[in-house]
Structure formats: C-alpha cells, structure tokens
C-alpha positions as CSV (number, residue, x, y, z in Angstrom):
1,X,49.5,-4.1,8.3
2,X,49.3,-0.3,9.5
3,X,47.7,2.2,7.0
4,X,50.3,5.1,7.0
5,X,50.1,7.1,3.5
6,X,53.2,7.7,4.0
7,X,54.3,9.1,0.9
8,X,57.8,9.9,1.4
9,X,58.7,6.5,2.8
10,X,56.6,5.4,-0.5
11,X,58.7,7.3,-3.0
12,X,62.2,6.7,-0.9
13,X,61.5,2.9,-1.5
14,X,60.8,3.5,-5.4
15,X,64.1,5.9,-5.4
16,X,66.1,3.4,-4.7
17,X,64.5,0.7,-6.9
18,X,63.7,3.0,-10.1
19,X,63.1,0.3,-12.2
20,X,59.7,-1.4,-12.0
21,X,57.5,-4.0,-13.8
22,X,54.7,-1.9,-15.3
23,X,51.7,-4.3,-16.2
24,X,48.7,-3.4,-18.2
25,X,45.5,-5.1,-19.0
26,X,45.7,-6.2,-22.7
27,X,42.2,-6.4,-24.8
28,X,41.4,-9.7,-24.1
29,X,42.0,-9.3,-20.7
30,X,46.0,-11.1,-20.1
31,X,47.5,-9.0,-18.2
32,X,50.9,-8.1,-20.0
33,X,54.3,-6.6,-18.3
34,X,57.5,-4.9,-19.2
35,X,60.8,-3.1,-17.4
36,X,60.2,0.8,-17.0
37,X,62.3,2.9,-15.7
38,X,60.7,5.6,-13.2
39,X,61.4,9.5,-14.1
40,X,63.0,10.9,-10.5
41,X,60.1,13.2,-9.8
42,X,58.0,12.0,-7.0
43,X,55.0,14.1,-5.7
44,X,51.6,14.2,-4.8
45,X,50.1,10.7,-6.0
46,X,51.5,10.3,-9.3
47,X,54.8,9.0,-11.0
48,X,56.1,9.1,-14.8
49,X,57.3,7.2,-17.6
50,X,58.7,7.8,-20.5
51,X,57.3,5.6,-23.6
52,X,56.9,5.6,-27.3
53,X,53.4,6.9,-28.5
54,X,53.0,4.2,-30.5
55,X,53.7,1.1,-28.4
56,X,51.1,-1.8,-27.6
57,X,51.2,-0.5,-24.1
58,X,49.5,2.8,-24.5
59,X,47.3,1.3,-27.1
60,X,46.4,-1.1,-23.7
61,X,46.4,2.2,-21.3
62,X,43.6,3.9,-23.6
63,X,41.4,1.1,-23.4
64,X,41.8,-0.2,-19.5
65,X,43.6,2.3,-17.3
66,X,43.9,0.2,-14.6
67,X,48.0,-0.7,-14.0
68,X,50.3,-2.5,-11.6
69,X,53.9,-1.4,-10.8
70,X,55.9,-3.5,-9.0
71,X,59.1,-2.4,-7.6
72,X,61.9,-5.1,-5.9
73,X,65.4,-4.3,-4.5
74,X,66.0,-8.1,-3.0
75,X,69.6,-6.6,-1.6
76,X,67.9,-4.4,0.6
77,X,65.0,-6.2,1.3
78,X,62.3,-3.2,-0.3
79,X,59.0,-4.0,-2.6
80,X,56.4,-2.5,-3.6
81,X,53.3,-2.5,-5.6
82,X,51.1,0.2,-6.7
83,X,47.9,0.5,-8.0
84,X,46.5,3.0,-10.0
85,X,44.9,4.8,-13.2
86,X,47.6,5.6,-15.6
87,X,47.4,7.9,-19.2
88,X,49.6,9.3,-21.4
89,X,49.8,13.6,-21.4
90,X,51.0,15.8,-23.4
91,X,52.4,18.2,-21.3
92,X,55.6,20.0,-22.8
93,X,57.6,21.3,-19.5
94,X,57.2,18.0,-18.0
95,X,58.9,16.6,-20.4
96,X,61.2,19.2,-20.6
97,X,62.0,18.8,-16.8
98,X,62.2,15.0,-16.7
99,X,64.4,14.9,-20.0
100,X,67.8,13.3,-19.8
101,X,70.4,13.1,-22.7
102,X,70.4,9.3,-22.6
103,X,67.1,8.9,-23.2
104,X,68.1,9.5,-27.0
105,X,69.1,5.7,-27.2
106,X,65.4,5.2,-27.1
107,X,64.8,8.6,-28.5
108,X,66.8,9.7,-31.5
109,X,65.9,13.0,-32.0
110,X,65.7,13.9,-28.4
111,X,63.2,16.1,-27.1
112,X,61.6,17.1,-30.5
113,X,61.6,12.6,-31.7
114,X,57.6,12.5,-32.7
115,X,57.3,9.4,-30.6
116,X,58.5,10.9,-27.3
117,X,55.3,9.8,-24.9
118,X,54.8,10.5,-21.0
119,X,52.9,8.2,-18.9
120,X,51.5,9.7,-16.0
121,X,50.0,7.1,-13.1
122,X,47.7,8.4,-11.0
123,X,48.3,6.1,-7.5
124,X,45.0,5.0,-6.3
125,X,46.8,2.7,-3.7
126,X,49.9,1.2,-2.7
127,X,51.6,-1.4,-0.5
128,X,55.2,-1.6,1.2
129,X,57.5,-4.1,2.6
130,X,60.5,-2.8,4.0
131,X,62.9,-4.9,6.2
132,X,66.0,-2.8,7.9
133,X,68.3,-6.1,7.9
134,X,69.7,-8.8,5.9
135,X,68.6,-12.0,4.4
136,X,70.9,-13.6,7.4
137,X,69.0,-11.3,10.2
138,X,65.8,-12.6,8.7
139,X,66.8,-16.2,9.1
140,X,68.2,-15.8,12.6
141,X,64.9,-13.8,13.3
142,X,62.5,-16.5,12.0
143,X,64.6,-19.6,13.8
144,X,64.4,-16.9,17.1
145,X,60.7,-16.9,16.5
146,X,60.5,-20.4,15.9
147,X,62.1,-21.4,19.3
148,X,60.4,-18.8,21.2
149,X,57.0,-19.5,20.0
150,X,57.3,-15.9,19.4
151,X,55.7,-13.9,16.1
152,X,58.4,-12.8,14.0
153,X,58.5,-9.0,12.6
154,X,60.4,-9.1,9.8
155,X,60.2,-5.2,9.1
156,X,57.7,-2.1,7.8
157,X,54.8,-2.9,6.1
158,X,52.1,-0.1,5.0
159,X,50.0,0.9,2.4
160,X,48.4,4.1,1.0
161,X,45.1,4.1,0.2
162,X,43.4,7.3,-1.8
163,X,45.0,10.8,-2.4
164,X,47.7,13.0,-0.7
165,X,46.1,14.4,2.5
C-alpha cells in the first residue's frame, strides 16, 4: 500500500460514487449507518452533508465525532473509506452554494426550512482501491497469477493520512 495523499484521485473516486454509508458512534457505543448523499464540493480535507438538525445522527456527532464513510461503485471497481471528525456548522453561503432545488423533498421550505443542517467532516485519513478493469480482467488476472506463481495487482491502492500539504 503506497501513501500518496492524493487528494484529487481521493475526491475523483467519491465523484463518481456520491452516495456513501455515513456511520456514527451511537451512545452506547453500536456503531449506527445510513445512505448520504455527498454535496459536489471537494477541497482541502473536508466534505459535506446535508441533514436535518434534529436527526439521531447529529445528536450521535455531538457526543463522539469520530465517523466512517464508505463509498462503493462495484461497476467500476472504486471504494473507499474515510476517517474523520465530523460537526454540524452553521455557515450560511455554504449552504447557499451547495443548495439544490431538489433538496426540498427533504426540505420543504428550501433554503429558509428550520431544519436545514450541514455536516462538515474533517478527513483525518483515508483509504482507496481503485482497479482500471473489469470483474472478468480481475479473474483472468488472478487465474494468470495463479499459474504463474506470480503476485497479482489488481489496481491502485493508497491512502491519505493527515491534512492537505
């Protein structure tokens, strides 16, 4: 496994994935996970959600920060999981920016709905899989490697570890 920080290779994975499992710690300790859907703005070392500010998952956030987020596209062979700190802000123009009309399934009254939350998650680490070829390539690769005696590479695998250099 090759320590890359790679970032954009990070987000790139997560772009085309946007949905994720996003697992938090509940108070007796079970660790608890449900769909999200990842806001398209990917910088530095955090990503964003969309919640409601009354939902047993920020009522977990507030008391253990710690989350998972796991991203998997099995079509294209991509996944992910990242680590990190997450907390809901209150910060207005990101909200504003990261708004989309159909968000008002979820949120009736739109940007001004008194339950619109935004998760932010800080990423304290991350780890990647990404194979360039099919399930089929992967099959024919492992019985190659298998005959040969070989190792089998089945594709990229890095992680990130710490902030944005």
């Amino acid at each position: 496994m090759e320590q890359k920080n790679d970032y954009a290779k990070l987000f790139k994975l997560i772009e085309d994935v946007q949905m994720c499992m996003f697992t938090t710690v509940d108070e007796d300790g079970t660790l608890r996970s449900r769909p999200m859907a990842t806001q398209k703005e990917y910088k530095d070392n955090e990503l964003y959600f969309f919640t409601k500010k009354n939902s047993g998952k920020i009522d977990e956030i507030e008391n253990d920060q710690d989350v998972n987020l796991a991203y998997s596209h099995p079509g294209k062979q991509h996944y992910v999981s990242v680590s990190g700190r997450a907390e809901m802000i209150e910060d207005r123009a990101k909200i504003e920016k990261l708004w989309n009309p159909m968000y008002k399934a979820w949120f009736p009254e739109g940007l001004d709905d008194p339950e619109l939350g935004l998760v932010q998650v800080h990423i304290q680490k991350a780890e990647y899989w990404d194979s360039h070829s099919s399930p089929v390539v992967h099959l024919i690769g492992l019985a190659k490697a298998a005959l040969t005696g070989k190792s089998y590479k089945p594709g990229d695998h890095g992680t990130i570890d710490g902030k944005v250099q």
